[in-house]
C-alpha positions in Angstrom: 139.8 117.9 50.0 141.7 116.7 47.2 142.9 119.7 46.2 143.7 120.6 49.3 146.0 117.7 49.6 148.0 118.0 45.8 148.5 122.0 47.3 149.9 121.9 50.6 150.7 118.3 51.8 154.5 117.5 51.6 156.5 114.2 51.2 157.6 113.8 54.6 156.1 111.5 57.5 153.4 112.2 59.6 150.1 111.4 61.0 146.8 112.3 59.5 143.1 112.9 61.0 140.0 112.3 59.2 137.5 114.7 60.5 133.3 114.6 60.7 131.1 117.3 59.9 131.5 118.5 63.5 135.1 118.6 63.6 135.2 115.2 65.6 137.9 112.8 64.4 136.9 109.8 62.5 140.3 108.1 61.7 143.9 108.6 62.6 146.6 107.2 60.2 150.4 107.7 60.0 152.7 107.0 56.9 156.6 107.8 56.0 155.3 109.8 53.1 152.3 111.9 54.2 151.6 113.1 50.3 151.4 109.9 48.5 149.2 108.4 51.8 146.4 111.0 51.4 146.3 110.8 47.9 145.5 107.5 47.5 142.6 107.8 49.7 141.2 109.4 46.2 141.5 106.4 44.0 140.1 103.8 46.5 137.0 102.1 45.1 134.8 100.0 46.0 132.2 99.8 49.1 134.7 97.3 51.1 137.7 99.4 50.8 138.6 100.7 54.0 140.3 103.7 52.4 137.0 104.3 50.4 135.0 103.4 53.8 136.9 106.3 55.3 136.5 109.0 53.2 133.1 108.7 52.4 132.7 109.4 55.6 135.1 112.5 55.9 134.6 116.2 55.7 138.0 117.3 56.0 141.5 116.3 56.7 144.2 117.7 58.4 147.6 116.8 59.5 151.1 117.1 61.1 154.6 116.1 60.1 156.8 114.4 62.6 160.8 114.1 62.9 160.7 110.4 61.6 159.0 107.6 60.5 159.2 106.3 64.2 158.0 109.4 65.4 154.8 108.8 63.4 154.2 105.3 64.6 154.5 107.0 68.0 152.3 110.3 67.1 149.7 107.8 65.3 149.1 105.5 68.8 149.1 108.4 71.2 146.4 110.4 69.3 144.4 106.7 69.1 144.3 106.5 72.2 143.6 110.5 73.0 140.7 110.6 70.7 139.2 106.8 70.2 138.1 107.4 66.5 135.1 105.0 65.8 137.1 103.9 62.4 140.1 102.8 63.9 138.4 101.0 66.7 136.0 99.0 63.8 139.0 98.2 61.9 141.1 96.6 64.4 141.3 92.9 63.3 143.1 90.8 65.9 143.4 87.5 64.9 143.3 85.9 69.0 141.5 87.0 71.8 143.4 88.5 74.1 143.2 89.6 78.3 145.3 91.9 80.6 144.8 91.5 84.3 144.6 95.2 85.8 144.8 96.4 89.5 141.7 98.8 90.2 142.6 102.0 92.4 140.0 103.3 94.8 139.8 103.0 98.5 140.0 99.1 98.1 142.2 98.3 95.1 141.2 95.0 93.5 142.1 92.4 90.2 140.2 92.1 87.3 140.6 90.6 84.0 139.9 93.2 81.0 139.8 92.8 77.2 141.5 96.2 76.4 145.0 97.8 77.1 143.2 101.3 77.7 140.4 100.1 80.8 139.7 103.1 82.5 139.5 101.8 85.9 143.3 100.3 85.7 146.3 101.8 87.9 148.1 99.2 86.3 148.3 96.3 83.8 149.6 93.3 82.4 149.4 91.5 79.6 148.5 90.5 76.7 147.3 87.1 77.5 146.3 84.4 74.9 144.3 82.0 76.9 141.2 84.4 78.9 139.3 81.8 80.1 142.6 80.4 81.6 143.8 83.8 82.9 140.5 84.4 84.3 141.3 81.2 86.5 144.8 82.1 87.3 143.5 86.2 88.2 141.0 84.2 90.5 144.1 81.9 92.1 145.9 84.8 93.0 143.1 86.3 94.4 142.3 83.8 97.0 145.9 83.1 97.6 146.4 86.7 98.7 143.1 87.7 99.8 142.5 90.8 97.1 139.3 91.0 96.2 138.4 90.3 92.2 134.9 91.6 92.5 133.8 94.6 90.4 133.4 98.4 92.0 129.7 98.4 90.7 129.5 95.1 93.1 130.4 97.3 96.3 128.5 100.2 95.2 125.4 98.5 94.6 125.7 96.9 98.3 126.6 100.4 99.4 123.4 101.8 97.4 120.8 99.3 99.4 122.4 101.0 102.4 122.7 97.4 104.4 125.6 95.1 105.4 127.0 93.9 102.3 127.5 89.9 103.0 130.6 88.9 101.2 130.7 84.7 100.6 134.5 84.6 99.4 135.3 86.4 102.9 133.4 83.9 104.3 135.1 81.0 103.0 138.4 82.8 103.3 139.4 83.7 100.1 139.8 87.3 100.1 139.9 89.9 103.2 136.4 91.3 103.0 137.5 95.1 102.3 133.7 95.5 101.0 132.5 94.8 104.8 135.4 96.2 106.1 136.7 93.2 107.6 140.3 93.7 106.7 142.4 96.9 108.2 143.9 99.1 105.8 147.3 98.5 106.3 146.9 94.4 106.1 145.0 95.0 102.6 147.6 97.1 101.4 149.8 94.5 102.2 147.7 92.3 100.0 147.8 94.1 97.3 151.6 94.8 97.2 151.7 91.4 97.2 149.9 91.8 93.7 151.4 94.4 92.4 154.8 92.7 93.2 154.0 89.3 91.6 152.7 90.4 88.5 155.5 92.9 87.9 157.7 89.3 88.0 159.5 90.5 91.3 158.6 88.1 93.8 156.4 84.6 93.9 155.0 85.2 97.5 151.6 83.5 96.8 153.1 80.6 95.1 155.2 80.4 98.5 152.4 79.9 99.9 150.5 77.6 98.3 153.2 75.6 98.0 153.8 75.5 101.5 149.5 74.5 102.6 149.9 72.1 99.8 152.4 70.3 101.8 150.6 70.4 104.8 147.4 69.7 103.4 149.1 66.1 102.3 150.4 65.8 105.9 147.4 66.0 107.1 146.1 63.4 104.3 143.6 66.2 103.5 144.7 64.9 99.5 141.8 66.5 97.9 142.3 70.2 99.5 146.0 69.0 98.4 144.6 68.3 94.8 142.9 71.4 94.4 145.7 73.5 95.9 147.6 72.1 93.1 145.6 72.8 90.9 145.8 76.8 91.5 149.3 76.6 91.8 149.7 75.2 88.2 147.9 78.6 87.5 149.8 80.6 89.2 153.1 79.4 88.4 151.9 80.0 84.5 150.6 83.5 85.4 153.9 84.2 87.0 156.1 82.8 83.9 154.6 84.8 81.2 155.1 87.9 83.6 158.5 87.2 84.2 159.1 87.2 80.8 157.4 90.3 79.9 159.4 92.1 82.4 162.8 90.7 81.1 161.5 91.9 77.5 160.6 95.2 79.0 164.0 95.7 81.0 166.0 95.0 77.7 163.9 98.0 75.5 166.4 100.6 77.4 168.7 102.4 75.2 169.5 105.7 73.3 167.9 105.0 69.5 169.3 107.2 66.2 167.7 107.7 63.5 167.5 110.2 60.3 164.6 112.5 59.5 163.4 112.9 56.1 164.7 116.4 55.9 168.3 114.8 56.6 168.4 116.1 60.2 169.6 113.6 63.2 167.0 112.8 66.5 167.7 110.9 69.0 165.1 109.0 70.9 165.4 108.0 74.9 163.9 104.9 75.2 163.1 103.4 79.1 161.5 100.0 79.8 159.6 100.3 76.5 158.5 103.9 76.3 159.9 106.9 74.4 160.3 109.3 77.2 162.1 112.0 75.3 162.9 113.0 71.3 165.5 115.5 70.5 167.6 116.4 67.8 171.2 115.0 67.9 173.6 117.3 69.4 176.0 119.8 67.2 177.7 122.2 69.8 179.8 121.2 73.0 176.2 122.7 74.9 173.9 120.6 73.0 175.8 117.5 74.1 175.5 118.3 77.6 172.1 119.3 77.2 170.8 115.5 76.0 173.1 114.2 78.6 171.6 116.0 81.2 168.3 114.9 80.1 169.5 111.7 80.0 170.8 111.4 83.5 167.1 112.1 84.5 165.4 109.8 82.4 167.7 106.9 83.6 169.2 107.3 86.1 166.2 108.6 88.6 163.8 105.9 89.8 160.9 105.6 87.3 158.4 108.2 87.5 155.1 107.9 88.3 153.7 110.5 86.5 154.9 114.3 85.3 156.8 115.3 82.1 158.2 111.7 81.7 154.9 109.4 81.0 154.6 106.0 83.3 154.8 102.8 81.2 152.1 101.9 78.7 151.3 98.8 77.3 150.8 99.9 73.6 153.6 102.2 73.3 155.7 99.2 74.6 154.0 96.9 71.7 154.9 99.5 69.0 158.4 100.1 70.2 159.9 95.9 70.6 157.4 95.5 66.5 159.6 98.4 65.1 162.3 96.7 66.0 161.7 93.2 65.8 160.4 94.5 62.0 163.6 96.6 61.3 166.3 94.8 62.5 168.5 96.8 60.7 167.1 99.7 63.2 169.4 97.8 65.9 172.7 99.1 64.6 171.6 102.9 65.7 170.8 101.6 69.0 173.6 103.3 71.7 174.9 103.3 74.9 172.5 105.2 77.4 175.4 107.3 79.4 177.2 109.2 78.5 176.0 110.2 75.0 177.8 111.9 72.6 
């Protein structure tokens, strides 16, 4: 492998795969200078060291080279999360734990908290959080206040499976519409979980609304401990809401037109939206090329964002690795430009 590597490997940025004996990918790695990266995998020692760790486990290695050293970071994520290698999963040291509240999809979409930005079941999330057992408290707040259920799937389908009335105890008591025993019409729990969707995505407060607002009448009524707890789940909420509303401002202002030079000397120009890369091409050279890019860029801003298609949807990680490059590079700010038009 080695040899391989000294023969054919080229100074220039890229991401890397190291491959099992079946061709199944152990590792994935980027670096600014492909050449130098793989080669020191060959003078790690030691039993500990994770580049030694790696490669005793390799049978081959193979790799791509990328426009940049931001396209790597980019390259390195995406193929992360396409092929979950076992090593890069058992060397992820995070130094908190963290949550992300996701909204199921199904025929009765519903909250959860999840410890991982990739949860399969998730049409959507949010997140990071710092403080789960907290969050967990503030998911279940919102729940009740706008009746979405925050049970699992494998909860309705093992009711389903003993083929009897599911009883559901939070429908009972009122805190969630009871789509398992089909207590709630489909257009009333869609309206529920709009509601959801809507408040974590920092665009209205609705539940707090209306919390706020039985709070005040529980005191009316001198029901002061229903007013006490009330409270109490709108301290939540109005902590949930914050750190989304936050979030989204971060995410509106990672929307620009980045520049930056490849390591053959070459221009590319990155369209970033809300976060996401959702185009790379090189810089333009001819009167054509320049309306080219800002043809492409009319449709990447200017149309409402996509939900699916050649332009991806928003994603958690990508955003994380986008705002770190350049909170990292600050210098990387000055090729930042003006999203329309572009020349």
């Amino acid at each position: 492998m080695r040899a391989h590597v000294a023969a054919t490997c080229e100074r220039k940025p890229g991401v890397y795969r190291m491959l099992g004996p079946t061709g199944n990918v152990l590792y994935v790695g980027q670096s600014r200078f492909l050449r130098a990266r793989l080669l020191s995998y060959f003078r790690a020692k030691g039993r500990r060291n994770k580049a030694a760790r790696i490669l005793r486990h390799a049978f081959a290695i193979d790799w791509e080279y990328t426009n940049s050293e931001f396209g790597a970071l980019l390259r390195e994520l995406r193929l992360i999360k396409q092929f979950r290698p076992a090593f890069n999963a058992a060397m992820v040291a995070d130094d908190w734990r963290r949550g992300y509240v996701a909204v199921t999809g199904g025929e009765s979409p519903g909250l959860r908290v999840v410890p991982r930005s990739d949860d399969p079941a998730a049409v959507a999330l949010f997140g990071p959080f710092r403080k789960v057992a907290y969050l967990r408290e503030a998911v279940r707040a919102l729940a009740e206040a706008t009746g979405v259920r925050d049970c699992t799937l494998d909860d309705i389908k093992r009711n389903s499976a003993k083929k009897r009335v599911a009883g559901c105890l939070r429908y009972e008591f009122g805190g969630c519409m009871g789509p398992c025993v089909g207590a709630a019409s489909t257009i009333e729990y869609e309206q529920g979980v709009n509601e959801v969707r809507e408040f974590l995505e920092g665009r209205a407060d609705t539940p707090i609304a209306r919390l706020e607002l039985a709070m005040s009448e529980a005191a009316k009524d001198l029901q002061f401990e229903r007013a006490a707890q009330i409270r109490d789940r709108l301290s939540m909420l109005r902590w949930l809401h914050g750190h989304v509303c936050r979030f989204r401002a971060n995410v509106d202002r990672l929307t620009f037109a980045y520049r930056t030079v490849g390591a053959d000397g070459s221009e590319w120009i990155y369209l970033i939206r809300r976060g996401t890369v959702r185009a790379e091409i090189r810089a333009p050279v001819t009167t054509g090329d320049t309306a080219a890019l800002n043809s492409l860029a009319a449709r990447v801003y200017d149309a409402p964002d996509p939900g699916g298609a050649d332009i991806p949807t928003h994603d958690l990680d990508e955003f994380y690795v986008v705002a770190s490059w350049f909170r990292r590079r600050p210098g990387e700010r000055e090729r930042i430009s003006t999203i329309s038009p572009i020349s």
